[in-house]
C-alpha positions as CSV (number, residue, x, y, z in Angstrom):
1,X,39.0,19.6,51.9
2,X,38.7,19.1,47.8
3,X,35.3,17.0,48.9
4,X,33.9,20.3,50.8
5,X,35.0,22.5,48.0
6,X,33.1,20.2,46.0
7,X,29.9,20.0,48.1
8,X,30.4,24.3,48.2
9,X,30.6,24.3,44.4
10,X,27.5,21.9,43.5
11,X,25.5,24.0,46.2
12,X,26.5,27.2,44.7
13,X,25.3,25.7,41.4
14,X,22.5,24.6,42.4
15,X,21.1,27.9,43.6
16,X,23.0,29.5,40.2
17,X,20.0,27.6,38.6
18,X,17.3,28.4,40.9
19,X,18.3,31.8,40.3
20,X,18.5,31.8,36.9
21,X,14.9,30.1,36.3
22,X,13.4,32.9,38.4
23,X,14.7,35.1,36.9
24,X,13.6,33.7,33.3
25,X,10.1,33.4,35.1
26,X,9.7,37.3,36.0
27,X,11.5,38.7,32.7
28,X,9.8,36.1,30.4
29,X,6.4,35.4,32.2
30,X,4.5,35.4,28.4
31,X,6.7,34.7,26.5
32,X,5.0,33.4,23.1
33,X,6.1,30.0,22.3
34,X,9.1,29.9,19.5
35,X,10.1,33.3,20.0
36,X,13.5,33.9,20.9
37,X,15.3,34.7,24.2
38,X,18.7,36.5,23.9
39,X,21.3,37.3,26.3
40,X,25.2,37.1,27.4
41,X,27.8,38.1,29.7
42,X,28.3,35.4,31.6
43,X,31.5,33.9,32.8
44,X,32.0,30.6,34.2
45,X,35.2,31.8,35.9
46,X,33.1,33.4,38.2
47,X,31.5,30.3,39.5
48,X,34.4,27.8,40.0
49,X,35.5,27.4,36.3
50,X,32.2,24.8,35.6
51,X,31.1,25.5,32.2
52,X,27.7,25.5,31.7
53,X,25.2,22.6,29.4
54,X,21.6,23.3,27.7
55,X,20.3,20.7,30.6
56,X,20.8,23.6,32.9
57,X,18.3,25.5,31.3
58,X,16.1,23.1,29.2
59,X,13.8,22.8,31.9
60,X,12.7,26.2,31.8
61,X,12.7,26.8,28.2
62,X,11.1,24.2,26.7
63,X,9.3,25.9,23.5
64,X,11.6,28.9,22.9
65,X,15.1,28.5,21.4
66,X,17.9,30.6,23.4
67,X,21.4,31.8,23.3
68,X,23.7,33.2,25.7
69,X,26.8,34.4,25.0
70,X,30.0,34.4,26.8
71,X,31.3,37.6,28.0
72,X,34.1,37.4,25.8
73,X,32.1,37.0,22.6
74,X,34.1,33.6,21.7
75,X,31.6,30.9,23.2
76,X,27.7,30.5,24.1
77,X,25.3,28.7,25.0
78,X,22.1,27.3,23.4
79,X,19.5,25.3,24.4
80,X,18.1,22.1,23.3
81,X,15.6,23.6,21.6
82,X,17.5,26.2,19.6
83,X,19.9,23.5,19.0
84,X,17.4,21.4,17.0
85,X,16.3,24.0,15.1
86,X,20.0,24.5,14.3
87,X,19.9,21.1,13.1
88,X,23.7,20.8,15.6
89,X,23.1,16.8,16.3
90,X,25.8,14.3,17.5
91,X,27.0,13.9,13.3
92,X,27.5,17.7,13.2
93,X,31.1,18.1,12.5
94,X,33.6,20.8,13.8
95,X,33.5,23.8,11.5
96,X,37.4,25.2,10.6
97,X,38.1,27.5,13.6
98,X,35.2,26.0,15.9
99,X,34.1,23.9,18.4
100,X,31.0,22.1,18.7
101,X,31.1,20.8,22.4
102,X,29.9,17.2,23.5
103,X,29.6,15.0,26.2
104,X,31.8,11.7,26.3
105,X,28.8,9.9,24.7
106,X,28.9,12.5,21.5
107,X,26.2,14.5,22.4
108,X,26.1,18.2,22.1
109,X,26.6,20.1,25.1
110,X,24.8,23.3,24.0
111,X,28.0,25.5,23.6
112,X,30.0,26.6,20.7
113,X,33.5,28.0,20.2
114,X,34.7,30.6,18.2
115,X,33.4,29.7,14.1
116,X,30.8,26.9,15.8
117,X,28.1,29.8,16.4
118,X,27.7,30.5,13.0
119,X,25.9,27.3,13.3
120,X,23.4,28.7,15.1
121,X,23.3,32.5,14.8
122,X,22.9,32.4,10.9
123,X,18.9,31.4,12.2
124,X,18.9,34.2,15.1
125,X,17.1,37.2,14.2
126,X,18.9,40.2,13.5
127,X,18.7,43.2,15.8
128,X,16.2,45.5,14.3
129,X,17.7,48.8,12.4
130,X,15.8,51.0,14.8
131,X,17.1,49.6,17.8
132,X,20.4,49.6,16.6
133,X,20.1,53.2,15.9
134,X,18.8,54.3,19.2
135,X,21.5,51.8,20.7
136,X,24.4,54.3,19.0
137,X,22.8,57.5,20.7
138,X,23.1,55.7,23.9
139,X,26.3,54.1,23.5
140,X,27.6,57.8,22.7
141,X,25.9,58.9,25.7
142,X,27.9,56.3,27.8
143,X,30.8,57.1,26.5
144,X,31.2,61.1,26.4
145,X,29.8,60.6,30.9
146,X,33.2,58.6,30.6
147,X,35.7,60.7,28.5
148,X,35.7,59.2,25.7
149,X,35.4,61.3,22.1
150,X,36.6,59.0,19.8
151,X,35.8,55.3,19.3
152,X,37.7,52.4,16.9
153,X,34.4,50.4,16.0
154,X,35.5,46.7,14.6
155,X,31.7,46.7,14.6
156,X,29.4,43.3,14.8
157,X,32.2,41.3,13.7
158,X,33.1,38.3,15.6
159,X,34.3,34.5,14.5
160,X,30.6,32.9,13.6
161,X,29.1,36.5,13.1
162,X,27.9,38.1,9.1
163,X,30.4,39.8,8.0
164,X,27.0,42.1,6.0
165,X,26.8,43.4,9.6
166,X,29.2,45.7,9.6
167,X,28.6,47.0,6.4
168,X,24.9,47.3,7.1
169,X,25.9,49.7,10.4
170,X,28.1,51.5,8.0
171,X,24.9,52.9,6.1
172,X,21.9,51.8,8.7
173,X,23.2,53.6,12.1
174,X,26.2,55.8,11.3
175,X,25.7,57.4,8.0
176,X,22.2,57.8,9.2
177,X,23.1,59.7,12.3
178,X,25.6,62.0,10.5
179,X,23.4,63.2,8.0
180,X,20.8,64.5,10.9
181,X,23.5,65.3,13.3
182,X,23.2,63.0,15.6
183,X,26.7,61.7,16.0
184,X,27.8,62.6,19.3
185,X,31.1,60.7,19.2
186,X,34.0,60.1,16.3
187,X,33.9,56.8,15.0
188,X,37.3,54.9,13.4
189,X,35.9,51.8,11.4
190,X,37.7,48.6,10.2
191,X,35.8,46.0,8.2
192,X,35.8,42.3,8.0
193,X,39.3,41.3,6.3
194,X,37.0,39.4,3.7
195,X,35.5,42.5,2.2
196,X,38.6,44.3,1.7
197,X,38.3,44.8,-2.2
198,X,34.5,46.5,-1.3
199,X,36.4,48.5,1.4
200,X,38.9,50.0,-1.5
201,X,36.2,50.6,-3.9
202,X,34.4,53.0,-1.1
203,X,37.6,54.7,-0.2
204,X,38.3,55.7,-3.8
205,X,35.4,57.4,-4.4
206,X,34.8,59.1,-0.5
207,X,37.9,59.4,0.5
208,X,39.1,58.1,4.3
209,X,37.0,61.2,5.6
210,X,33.7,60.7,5.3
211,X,33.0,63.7,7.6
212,X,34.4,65.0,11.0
213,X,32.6,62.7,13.0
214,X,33.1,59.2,10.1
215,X,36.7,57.7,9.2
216,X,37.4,54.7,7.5
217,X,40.7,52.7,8.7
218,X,41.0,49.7,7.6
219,X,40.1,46.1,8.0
220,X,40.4,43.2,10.7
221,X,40.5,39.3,10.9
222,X,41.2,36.7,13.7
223,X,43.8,34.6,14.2
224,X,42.5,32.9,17.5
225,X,40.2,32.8,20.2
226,X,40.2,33.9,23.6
227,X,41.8,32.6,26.9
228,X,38.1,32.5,28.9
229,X,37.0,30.1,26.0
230,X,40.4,28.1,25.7
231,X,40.7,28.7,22.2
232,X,43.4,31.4,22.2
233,X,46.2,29.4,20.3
234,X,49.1,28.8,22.3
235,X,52.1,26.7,21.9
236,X,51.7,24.7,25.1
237,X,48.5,22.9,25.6
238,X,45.9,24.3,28.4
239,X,46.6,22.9,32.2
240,X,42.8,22.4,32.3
241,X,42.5,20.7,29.1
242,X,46.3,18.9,28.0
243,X,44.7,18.1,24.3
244,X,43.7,21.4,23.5
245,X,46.2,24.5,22.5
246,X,43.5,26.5,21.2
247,X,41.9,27.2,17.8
248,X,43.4,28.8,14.4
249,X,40.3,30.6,13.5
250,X,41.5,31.2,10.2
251,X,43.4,29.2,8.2
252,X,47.0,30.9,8.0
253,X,46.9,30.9,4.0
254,X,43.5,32.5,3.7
255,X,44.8,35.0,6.4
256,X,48.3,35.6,4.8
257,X,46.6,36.1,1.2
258,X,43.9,38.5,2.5
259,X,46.9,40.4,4.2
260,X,49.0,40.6,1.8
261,X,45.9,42.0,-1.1
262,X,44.7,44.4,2.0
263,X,48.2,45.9,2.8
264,X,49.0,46.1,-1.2
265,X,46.1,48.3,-1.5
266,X,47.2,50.3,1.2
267,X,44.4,49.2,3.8
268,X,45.3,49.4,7.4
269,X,45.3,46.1,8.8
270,X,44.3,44.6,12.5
271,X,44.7,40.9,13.3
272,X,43.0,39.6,16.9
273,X,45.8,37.4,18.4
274,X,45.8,36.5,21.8
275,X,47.5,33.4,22.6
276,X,51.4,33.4,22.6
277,X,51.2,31.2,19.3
278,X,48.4,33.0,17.6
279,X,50.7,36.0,18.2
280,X,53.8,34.6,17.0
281,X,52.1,33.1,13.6
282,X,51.0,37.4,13.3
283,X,54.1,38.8,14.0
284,X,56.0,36.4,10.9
285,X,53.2,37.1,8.7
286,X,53.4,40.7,9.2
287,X,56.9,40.1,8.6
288,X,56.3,38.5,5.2
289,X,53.5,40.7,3.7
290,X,56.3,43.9,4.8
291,X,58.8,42.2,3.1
292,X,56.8,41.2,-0.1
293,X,54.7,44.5,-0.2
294,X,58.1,47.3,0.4
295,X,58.2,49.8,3.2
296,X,55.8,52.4,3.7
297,X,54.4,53.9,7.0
298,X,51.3,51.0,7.2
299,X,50.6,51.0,11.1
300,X,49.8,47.3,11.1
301,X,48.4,46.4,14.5
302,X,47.8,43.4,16.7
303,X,44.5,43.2,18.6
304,X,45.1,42.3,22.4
305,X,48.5,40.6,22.2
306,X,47.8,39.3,26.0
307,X,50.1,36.4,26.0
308,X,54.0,36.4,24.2
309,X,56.4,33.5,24.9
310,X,60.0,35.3,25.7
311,X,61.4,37.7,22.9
312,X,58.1,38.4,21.3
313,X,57.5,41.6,23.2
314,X,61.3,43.3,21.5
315,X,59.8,42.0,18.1
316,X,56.5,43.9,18.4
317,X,58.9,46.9,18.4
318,X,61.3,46.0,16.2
319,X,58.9,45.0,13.4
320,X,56.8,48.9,14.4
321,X,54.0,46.5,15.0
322,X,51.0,48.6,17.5
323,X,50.0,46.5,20.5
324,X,46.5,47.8,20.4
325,X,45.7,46.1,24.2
326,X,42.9,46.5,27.2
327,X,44.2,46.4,30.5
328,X,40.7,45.9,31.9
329,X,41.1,42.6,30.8
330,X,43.8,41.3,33.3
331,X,41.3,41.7,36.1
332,X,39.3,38.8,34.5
333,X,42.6,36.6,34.0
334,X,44.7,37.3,37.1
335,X,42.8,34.7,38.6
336,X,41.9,32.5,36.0
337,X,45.5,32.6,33.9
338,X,47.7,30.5,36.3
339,X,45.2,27.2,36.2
340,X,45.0,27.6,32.5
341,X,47.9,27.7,31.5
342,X,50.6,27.3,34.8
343,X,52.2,29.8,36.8
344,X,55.2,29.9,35.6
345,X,53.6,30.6,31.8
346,X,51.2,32.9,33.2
347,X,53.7,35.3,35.3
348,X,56.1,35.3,32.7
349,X,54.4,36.4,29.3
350,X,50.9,37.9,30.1
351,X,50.1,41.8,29.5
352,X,53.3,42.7,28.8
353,X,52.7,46.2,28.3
354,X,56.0,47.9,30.1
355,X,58.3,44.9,28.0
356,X,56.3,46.1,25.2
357,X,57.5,49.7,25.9
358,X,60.9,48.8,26.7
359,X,61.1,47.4,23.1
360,X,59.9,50.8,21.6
361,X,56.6,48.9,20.8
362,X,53.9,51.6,20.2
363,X,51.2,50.7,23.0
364,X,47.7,51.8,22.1
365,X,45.2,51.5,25.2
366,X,41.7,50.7,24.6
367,X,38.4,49.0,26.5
368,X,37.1,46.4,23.8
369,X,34.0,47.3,25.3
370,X,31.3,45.5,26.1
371,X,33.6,42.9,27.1
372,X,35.3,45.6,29.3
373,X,33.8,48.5,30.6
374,X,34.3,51.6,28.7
375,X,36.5,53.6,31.2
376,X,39.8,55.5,30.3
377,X,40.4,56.2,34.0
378,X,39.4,52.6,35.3
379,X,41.9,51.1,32.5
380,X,44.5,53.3,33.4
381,X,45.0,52.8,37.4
382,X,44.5,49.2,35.9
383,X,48.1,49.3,33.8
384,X,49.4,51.3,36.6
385,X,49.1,49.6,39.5
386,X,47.9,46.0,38.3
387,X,46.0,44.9,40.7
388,X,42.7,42.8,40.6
389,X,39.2,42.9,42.6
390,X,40.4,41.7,46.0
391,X,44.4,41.6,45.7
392,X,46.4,43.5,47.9
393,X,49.4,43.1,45.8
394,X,49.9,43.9,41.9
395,X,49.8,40.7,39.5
396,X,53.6,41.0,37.7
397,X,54.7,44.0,39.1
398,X,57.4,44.4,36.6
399,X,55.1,45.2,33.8
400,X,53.2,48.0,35.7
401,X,54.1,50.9,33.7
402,X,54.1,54.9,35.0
403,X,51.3,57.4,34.6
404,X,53.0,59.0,31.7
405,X,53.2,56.2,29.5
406,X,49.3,55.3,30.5
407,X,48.4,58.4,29.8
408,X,49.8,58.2,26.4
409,X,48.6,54.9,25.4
410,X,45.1,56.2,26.0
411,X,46.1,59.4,23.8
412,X,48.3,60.0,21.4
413,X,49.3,56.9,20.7
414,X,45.8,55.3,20.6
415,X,45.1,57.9,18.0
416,X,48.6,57.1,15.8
417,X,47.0,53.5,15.8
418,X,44.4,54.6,13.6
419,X,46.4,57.0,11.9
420,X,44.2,60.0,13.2
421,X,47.5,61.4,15.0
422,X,47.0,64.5,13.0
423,X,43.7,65.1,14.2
424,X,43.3,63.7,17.4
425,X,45.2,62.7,20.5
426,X,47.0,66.1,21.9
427,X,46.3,69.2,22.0
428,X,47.5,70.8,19.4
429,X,47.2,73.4,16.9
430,X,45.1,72.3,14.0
431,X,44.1,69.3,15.9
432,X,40.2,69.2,17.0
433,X,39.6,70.5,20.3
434,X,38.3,67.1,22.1
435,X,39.2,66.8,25.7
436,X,37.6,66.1,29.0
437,X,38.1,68.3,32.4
438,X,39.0,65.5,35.5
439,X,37.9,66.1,39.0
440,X,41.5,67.1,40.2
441,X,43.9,69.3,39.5
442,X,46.8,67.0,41.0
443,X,48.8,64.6,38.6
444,X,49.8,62.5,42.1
445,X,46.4,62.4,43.1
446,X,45.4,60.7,39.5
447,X,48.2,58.4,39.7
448,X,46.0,57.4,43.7
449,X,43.3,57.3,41.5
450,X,41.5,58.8,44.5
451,X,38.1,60.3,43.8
452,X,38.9,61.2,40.5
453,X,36.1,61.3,37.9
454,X,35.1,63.0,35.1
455,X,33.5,66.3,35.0
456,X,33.2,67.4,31.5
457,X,33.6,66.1,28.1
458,X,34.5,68.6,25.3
459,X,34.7,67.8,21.8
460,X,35.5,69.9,18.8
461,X,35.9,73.1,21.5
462,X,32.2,72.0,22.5
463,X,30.9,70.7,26.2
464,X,29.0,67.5,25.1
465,X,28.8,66.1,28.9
466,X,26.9,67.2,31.0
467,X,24.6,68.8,28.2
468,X,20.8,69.1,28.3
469,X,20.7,66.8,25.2
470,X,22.6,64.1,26.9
């Protein structure tokens, strides 16, 4: 039996790359020699687990360097060629918080972890200001057809990524399409942790508010990577890999320092943790920075918190710590979870979201789109009934939670997560008018999640979907 699945899987690869050099063949037919080709979204779950080498792709991109990211956004691949320009050889050392993989010989593999891909994207060209312009008005597009009227934007900011990205959206795409009225949705930006000083400085002269559509929140770092590239930080090593717990992708010191400035300045802050560790190491240095800094009403959150050993969840509430989490993503790891990291680890402390509640932790849904799809609805019938593409039964049951509390998470508490509670998030006197109209009038029929879609997308009293400018 394990020799036929083997025999099923090489087969299945094999046509994977007849595929995919076809398919670089009509997309790519002229492609002038040196130029780059760019892409992403794979995920090697989706093909047995196998992760992917440049060999797989050398062949048909001899003379143009590439890179394809993971869907996650925490590992990609490069090919030979873009590897040598990188100058990312056998003596190329690990960077702190990366991974450069190689082979058994020493040899680079062609993919790198988490704070490895700065080695290679600080030579990518940068998207150009007009496409990243006309990619906002889309985007916005996208997202009023699916109810959605206000956006946290963490912006271009992932572990190898510029941290000038974010800042260069700031006043490129966004301040660019308020002042000719082109914004279409809000947008609630946090900035790389390192800038946070800059951040401060900006605030004091504008104000949070930079208009109805513009707010400034706060700042963000990462503690870890992500469970697709196994380099969330756990602490238990991987069942697929028993040396490896996952990466720190930034040193706890540098991370508690930055903290501790941002939050003295009275800067939001955010702090991606996904493994059970990674969240841990947040929780206590939320803890500390609280207890060094005094009290006051500072809405620290924790990006995904996907995996908690027992007792973390009542912490998140006892500490008033936001679980800012997308339950889109437990369709990816329902299968994948239990041979990373055991059963027993995986049914026991992953997307906790009703032992989260249960501790009064304040639950904040969101998509982290484009790694999820940007659907309110989809992500709620997700943390409602839990169940993956092609299960019949939920994946832990116990932490399904009820409409109600869905419902809010995608709401009002989303929108105290960002401290825009007093704007957004119910309707309200005083509050802006943003709402969407659903295609039933029946609260059991959303809870089926039968048929229902979204018809109209108000915001600020106005339809914006379906408009003749959309």
């Amino acid at each position: 039996m394990n020799s036929r699945k083997y025999r099923l899987r090489s087969h299945f690869l094999h046509y994977l790359y007849i595929f995919y050099k076809q398919l670089i063949t009509l997309l790519f037919p002229d492609k002038p020699p040196g130029s780059w080709i760019l892409g992403g979204g794979w995920n090697n779950d989706h093909w047995g687990g196998d992760l992917p080498v440049a060999s797989w792709i050398d062949e048909i991109t001899p003379n143009n360097p590439v890179w394809l990211s993971r869907m996650d956004g925490h590992m990609g691949l490069a090919n030979s060629f873009s590897l040598t320009m990188a100058g990312i050889t056998n003596c190329t050392h690990n960077p702190v918080g990366g991974t450069v993989m190689k082979t058994a010989g020493g040899e680079p593999t062609g993919l790198l972890i988490d704070s490895a891909m700065k080695l290679l994207l600080s030579i990518k060209p940068e998207v150009s200001v007009d496409d990243r312009r006309d990619a906002l008005v889309r985007a916005s597009r996208f997202a009023l057809m699916r109810g959605v009227t206000t956006v946290v934007d963490f912006g271009r900011y992932f572990p190898g990524a510029e941290i000038e990205n974010v800042w260069d959206d700031l006043s490129d795409v966004y301040q660019w399409a308020d002042a000719r009225g082109k914004m279409l949705v809000r947008v609630c930006l946090f900035f790389p942790m390192e800038t946070w000083s800059r951040l401060l400085d900006l605030i004091n002269r504008t104000g949070r508010v930079l208009s109805q559509w513009i707010y400034l929140a706060g700042v963000k770092a990462f503690s870890d990577g992500s469970l697709g590239s196994n380099s969330a930080l756990f602490h238990e090593p991987y069942m697929d890999e028993p040396d490896n717990c996952g990466l720190q992708v930034t040193q706890i010191d540098s991370l508690y320092n930055m903290t501790l400035a941002s939050d003295r300045s009275g800067l939001q802050v955010a702090i991606h943790a996904i493994g059970d560790k990674a969240n841990d190491m947040i929780l206590n240095l939320y803890e500390s920075v609280a207890s060094s800094n005094g009290r006051r009403d500072r809405r620290f959150r924790v990006e995904h918190a996907q995996h908690l050993v027992p007792g973390t969840a009542a912490r998140f509430g006892e500490q008033r710590i936001i679980a800012s989490v997308q339950p889109d993503h437990l369709l990816d790891d329902a299968d994948s979870a239990g041979k990373k990291l055991g059963l027993e680890r995986a049914v026991t402390g992953s997307y906790l979201f009703r032992s989260l509640l249960a501790g009064n932790a304040i639950l904040a849904f969101g998509s982290d789109w484009p790694v999820a799809k940007i659907n309110p609805l989809g992500a709620i019938k997700t943390a409602v009934k839990r169940t993956p593409p092609g299960w019949v039964d939920p994946w832990i049951p116990s932490e399904c939670v009820t409409l109600s509390d869905a419902l809010n998470a995608s709401t009002i508490s989303a929108a105290y997560a960002s401290f825009l509670d007093n704007h957004l998030g119910s309707l309200s006197p005083g509050k802006f008018a943003d709402f969407v109209v659903l295609s039933t009038n029946s609260w059991d029929e959303l809870e089926t999640y039968i048929s229902t879609s979204v018809e109209a997308t108000y915001v600020g009293g106005l339809q914006a979907y379906p408009s003749s400018k959309i």
